[in-house]
N, C-alpha and C positions, 0 to 999 in steps of 0.2 A: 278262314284261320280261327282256331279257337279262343273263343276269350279268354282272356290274362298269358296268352302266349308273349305277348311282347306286352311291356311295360315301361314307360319311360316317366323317370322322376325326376320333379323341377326343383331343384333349392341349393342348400350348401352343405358340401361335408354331410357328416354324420348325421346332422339335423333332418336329413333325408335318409340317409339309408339304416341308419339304427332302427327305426320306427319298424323299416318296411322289413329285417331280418327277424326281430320281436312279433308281428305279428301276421307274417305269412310263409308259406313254406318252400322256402326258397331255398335251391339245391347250389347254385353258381351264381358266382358275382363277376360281369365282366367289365372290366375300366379302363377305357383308353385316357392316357392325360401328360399331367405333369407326375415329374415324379413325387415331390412332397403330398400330394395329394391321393396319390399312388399308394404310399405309405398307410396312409387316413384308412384309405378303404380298403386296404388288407387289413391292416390290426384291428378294425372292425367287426369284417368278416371272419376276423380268427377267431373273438371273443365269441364266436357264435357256434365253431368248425366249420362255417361255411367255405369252402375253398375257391381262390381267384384266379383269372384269367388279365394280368397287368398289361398293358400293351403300354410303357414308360416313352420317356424324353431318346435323344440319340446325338451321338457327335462323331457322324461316319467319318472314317475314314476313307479317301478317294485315294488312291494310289498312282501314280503315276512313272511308270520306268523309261528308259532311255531307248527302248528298244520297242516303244508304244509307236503308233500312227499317230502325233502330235496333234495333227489338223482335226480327226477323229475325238480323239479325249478332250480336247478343246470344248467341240460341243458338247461331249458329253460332261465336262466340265460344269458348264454354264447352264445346261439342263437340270445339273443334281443340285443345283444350291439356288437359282434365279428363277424355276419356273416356281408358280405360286407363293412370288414372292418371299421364297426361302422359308415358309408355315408349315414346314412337312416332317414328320419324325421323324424320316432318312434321307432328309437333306444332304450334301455331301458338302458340308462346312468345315471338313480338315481335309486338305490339298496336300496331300505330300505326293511332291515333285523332286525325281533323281536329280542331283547337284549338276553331273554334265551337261542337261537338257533344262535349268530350273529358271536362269534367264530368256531364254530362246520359248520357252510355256507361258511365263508370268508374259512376256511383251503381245504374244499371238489372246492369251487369257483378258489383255485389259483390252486389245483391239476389239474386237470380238464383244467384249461386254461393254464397250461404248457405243457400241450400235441399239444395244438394246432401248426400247421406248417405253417409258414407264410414264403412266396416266390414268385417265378416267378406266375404270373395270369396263364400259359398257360401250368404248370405242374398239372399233375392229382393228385400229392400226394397234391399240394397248398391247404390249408383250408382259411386262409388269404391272400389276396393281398396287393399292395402296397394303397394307398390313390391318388385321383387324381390328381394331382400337386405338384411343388415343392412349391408353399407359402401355401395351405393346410398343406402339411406336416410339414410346418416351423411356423403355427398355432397349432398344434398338439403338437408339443414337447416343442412349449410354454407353453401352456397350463400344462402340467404336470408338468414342470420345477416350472412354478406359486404355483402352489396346493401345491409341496412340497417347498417349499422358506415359505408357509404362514401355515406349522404345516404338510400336510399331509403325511400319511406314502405310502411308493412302495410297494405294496405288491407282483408286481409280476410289469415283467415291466424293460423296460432296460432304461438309463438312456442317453443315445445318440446312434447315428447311427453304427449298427456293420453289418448292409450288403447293398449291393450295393443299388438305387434305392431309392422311397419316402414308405418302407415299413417301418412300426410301429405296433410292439410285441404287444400283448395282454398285457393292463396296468389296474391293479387294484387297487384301492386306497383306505387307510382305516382314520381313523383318522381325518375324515371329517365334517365340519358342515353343514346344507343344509346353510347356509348363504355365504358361500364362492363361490366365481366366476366360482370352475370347478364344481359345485352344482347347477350354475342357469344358465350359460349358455350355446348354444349351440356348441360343440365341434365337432363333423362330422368326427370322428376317434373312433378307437378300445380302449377308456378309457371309464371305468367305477367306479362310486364312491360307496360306500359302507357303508353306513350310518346307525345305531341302530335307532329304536325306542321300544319303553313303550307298550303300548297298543292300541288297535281299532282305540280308539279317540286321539292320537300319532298320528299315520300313517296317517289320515287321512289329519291331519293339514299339517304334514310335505311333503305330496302329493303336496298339494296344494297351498303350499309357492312356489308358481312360475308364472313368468310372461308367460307362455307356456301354453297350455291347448290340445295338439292333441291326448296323446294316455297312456292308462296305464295299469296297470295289475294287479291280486290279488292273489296269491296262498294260497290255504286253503282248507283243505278237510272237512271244515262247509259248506256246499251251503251256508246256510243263511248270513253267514259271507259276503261270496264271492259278492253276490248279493249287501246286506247293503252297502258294502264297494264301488263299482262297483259304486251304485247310488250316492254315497256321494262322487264321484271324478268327479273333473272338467274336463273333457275329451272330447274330441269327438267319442273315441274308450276305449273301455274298456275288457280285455283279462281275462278270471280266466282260472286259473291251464293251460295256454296255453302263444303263443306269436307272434304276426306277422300274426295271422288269418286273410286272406282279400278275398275279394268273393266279383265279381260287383253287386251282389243285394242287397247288403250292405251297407250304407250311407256312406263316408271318410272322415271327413274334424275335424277342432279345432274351439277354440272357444282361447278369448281372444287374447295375439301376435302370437298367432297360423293359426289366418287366419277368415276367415269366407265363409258361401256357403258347399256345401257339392258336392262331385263327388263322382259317382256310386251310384245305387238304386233308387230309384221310386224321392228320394229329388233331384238328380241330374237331373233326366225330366224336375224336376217344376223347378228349375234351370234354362233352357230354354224353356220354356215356360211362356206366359204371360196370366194372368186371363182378362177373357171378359165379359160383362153382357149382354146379348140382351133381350128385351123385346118386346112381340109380341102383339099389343091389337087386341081383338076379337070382333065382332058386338054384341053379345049376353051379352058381361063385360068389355062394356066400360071403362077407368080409365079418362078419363077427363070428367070432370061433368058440367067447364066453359068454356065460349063460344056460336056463336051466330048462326044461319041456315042464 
């Protein structure tokens, strides 16, 4: 590999990357993170024209219809918000559940995620782990403390620390509006809300009531639903009857505070790479017509 192909810089903010724009010659900036910090290292890199590839925060949408394989979504459920601990930018921490099917989901949802074993990372029986840090985890149980201070219900979910470590129980939340703060913003722990909607044209708004756009999902054993639904979500990534499907021939990235640029697949080439024109004149078709022998 050639030297200075990859480079990795340790520090904070701009403190680090002003330097390294100033005094080398660097074509792209790429930055997976938070989004305030998101922000930092774009208007950085603009002061520079350096151009960025943002990979931001997410508050997927998971969709759920009445005409789903319940048993099916369930895991797939508990997969998109519970594995790793809920640390993933396309966690699926907004549940919307069709109102006909939304009690009959939430009681199979809380079943189902009181099974799970949350403990030491380095036990084979561990399903959950702890969360990274101690102010994550002190973000995290704010977070749920908040939601229920402002109406919402525990459905599953303990209520303070009852074992050693920054580990955090699989926390379900019912009674929620998308308008509330554990609804629009990003959490980066094992909570998930669990919200009704009405119909097609429901879901779809309530999807999309958010300042987030990276990744979402649709269950429903209609294709056509799936698809419809699929294209009318603001996403970068869109999952039906599945969750967390990622393959590098596959474009990754958000749209809106979610980022912009795409990694993996043929868009992340042109990503780096720059378009050229060359133009070759010939004797036989000439293109200048003015001018003197």
């Amino acid at each position: 590999m050639p030297k200075g192909l990859v480079n990795v810089l340790a520090g904070t903010g701009t403190a680090v990357l002003k330097p390294a724009l100033e005094t080398h010659d660097i074509a792209k900036v790429v930055f997976v993170g938070s989004v305030n910090t998101g922000k930092i290292v774009a208007q950085t890199a603009a002061s520079y024209l350096v151009p960025c590839v943002l990979e931001l925060g997410g508050k997927s949408a998971n969709i759920v219809f009445d005409d789903a394989n319940l048993d099916r979504a369930v895991i797939g459920a508990q997969a998109a918000i519970f594995s790793g601990a809920g640390q993933s930018c396309v966690a699926g921490s907004r549940l919307l559940v069709q109102r006909s099917v939304y009690d009959k989901f939430l009681n199979k949802l809380v079943t189902g995620a009181s099974k799970l074993a949350v403990g030491d990372p380095a036990s084979e029986t561990t399903e959950i782990g702890p969360v990274c840090n101690e102010r994550q985890y002190q973000h995290v149980r704010t977070s749920i403390e908040q939601a229920i201070a402002n109406g919402a219900t525990l459905a599953l979910g303990d209520t303070g620390p009852d074992r050693p470590g920054f580990r955090v129980s699989p926390t379900i939340l019912s009674n929620v509006s998308n308008d509330m703060a554990v609804a629009q913003e990003e959490i980066f722990g094992p909570v998930v809300v669990v919200i009704p909607f009405e119909d097609e044209h429901d879901a779809i708004k309530l999807a999309n009531q958010s300042r987030f756009g990276l990744a979402g999902a649709v269950w429903s054993e209609n294709g056509a639903r799936g698809h419809r639904v699929a294209e009318a979500l603001n996403a970068g990534t869109v999952w039906i009857n599945g969750y967390k499907t990622i393959n590098v021939a596959s474009p990754f990235g958000g749209i809106k505070e979610s980022g912009y640029g795409r990694s993996s697949g043929i868009d992340a080439l042109q990503e780096y790479t720059t378009v050229k024109s060359v133009w070759v004149e010939t004797a036989a078709n000439p293109a200048a017509t003015f001018g003197y022998l």
